[in-house]
Structures are given as C-alpha cells and as structure tokens.
Rosetta silent file (secondary structure, phi, psi, omega in degrees, C-alpha in Angstrom):
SEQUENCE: XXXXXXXXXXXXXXXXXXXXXXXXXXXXXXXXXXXXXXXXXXXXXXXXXXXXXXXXXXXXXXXXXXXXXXXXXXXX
SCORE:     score description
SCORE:     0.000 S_00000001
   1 L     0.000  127.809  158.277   15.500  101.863   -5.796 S_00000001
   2 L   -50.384  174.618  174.362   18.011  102.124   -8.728 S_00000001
   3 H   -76.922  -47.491 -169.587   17.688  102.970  -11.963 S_00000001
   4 H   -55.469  -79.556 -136.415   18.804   99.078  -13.612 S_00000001
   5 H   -46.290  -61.683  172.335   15.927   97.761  -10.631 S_00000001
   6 H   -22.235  -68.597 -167.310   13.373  100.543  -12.074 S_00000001
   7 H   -99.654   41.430  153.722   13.800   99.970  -15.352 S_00000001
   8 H   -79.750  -43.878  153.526   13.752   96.226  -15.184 S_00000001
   9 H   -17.816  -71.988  144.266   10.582   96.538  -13.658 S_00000001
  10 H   -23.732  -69.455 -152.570    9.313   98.561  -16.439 S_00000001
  11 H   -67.775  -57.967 -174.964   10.886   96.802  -19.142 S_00000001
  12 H   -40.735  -58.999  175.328    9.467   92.992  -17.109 S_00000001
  13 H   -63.738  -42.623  173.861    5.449   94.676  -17.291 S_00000001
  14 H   -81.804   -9.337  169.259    5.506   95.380  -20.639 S_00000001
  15 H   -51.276  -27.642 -168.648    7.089   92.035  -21.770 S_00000001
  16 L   -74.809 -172.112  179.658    3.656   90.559  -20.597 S_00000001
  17 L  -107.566  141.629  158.406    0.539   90.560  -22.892 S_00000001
  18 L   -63.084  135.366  172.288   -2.562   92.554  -21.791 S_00000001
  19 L   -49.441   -1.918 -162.564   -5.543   90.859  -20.693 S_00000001
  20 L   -85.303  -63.816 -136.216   -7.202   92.850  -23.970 S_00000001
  21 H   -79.087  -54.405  164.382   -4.389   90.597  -25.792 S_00000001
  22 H   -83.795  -11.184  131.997   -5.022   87.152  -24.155 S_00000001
  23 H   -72.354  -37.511 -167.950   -8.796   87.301  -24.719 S_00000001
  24 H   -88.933  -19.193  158.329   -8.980   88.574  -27.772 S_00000001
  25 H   -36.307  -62.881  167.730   -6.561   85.753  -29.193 S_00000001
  26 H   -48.684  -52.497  179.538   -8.938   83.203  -28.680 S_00000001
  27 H   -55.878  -56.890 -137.858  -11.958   85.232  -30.183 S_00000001
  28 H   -84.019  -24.639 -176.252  -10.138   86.225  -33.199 S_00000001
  29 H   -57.607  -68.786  172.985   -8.842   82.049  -33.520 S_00000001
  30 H   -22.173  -49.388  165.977  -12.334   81.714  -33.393 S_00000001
  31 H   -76.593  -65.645  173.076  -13.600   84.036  -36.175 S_00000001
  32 H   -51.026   22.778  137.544  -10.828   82.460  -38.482 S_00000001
  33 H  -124.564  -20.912  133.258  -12.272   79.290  -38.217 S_00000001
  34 H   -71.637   -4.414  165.544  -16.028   80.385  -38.931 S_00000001
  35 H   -92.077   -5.051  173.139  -15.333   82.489  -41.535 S_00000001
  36 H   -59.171  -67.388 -158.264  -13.168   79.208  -43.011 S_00000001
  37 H   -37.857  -57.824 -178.618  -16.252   76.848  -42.196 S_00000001
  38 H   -49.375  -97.954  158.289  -18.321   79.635  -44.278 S_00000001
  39 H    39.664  -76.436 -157.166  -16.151   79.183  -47.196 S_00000001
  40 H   -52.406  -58.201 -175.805  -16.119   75.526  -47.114 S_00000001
  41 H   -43.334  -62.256 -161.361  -20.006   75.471  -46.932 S_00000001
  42 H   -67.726  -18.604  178.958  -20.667   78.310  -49.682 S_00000001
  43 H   -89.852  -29.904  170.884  -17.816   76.523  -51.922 S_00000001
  44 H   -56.045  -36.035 -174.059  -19.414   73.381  -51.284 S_00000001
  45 L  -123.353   52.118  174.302  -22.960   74.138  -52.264 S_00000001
  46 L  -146.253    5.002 -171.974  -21.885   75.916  -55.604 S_00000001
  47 L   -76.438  -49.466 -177.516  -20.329   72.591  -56.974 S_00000001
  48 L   -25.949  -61.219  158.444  -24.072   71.661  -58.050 S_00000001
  49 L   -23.858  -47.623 -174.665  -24.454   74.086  -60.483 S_00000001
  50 L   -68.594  164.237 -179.428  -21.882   73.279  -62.272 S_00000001
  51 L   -96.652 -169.073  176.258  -22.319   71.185  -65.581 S_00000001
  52 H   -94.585  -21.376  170.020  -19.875   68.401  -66.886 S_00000001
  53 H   -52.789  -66.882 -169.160  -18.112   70.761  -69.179 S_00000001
  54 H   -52.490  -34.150  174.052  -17.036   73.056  -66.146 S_00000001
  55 H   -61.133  -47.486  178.449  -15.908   69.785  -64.121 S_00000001
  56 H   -26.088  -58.367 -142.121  -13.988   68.832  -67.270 S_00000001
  57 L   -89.606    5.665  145.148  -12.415   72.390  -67.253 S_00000001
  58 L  -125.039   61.605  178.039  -11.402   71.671  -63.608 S_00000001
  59 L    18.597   52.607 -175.524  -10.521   68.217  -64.029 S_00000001
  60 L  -117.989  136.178  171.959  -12.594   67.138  -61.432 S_00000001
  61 L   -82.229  142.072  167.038  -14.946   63.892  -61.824 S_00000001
  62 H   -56.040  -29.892  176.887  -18.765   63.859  -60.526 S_00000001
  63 H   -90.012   -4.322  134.322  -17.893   61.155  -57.956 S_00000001
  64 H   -29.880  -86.649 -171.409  -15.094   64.107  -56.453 S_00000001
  65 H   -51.874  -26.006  178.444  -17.691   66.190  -56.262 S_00000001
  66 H   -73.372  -32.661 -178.776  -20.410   63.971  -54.677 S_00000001
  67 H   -63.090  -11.416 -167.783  -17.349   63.163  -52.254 S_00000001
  68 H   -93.549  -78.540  151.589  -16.756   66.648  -51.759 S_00000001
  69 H    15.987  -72.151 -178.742  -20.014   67.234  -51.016 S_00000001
  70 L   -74.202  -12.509  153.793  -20.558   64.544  -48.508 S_00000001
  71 L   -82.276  133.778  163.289  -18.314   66.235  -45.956 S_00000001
  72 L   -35.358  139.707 -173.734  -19.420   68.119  -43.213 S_00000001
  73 L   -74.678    3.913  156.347  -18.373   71.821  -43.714 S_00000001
  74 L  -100.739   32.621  159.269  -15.779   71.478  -40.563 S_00000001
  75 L  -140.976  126.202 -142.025  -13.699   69.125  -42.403 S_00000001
  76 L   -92.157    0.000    0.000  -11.134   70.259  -44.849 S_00000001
C-alpha cells in the first residue's frame, strides 16, 4: 500500500464522528430543551408575585400575564 492510499485511509476514519459523538448529540439536544422548559416554568410561576407597580415597571398588562401564564411550559 502507498503512502497517499495510507494516509487517505487515516485521514477518511477520522473525518467520521465517533459513536460517543452521535449519541451524545441527541442527549445533550435533549438537556437543552429541559433545562429551557425549566426556565419557562420557573419564569412563569414568578409572574404572580408580582404587584401592578412591577408590571408597570415592565410594561406588561395583567391580561399578558394571565396569557403568559396560560401556556404550557413547552411553548415559547
């Protein structure tokens, strides 16, 4: 075997991804979109709390927030 055939060889197996690499893609897609969903939820259930001064002082109206609210935490 030559040297070009060798290291084409070479060069062609590491161009692929490892099977480590093509599972853990999926997993990690995974964790980024339950720690968003946490987010949404924990940002979601802190709107109560607030008074109408604090909506004021994010210009947001109480029928936002009830609207806001009213979504499932998997919907942005």
């Amino acid at each position: 075997m030559s040297t070009a055939a060798a290291n084409t060889l070479i060069n062609s197996h590491c161009d692929q991804p490892s099977t480590t690499a093509r599972v853990s893609a999926p997993i990690q897609s995974a964790v980024r979109t339950l720690r968003l969903w946490r987010t949404r939820f924990r940002d979601r259930h802190a709107f109560p709390v607030l008074d109408e001064r604090d909506l004021r002082d994010l210009r947001l109206s109480r029928w936002e927030v009830d609207r806001e609210l009213a979504k499932p935490f998997w919907r942005g």
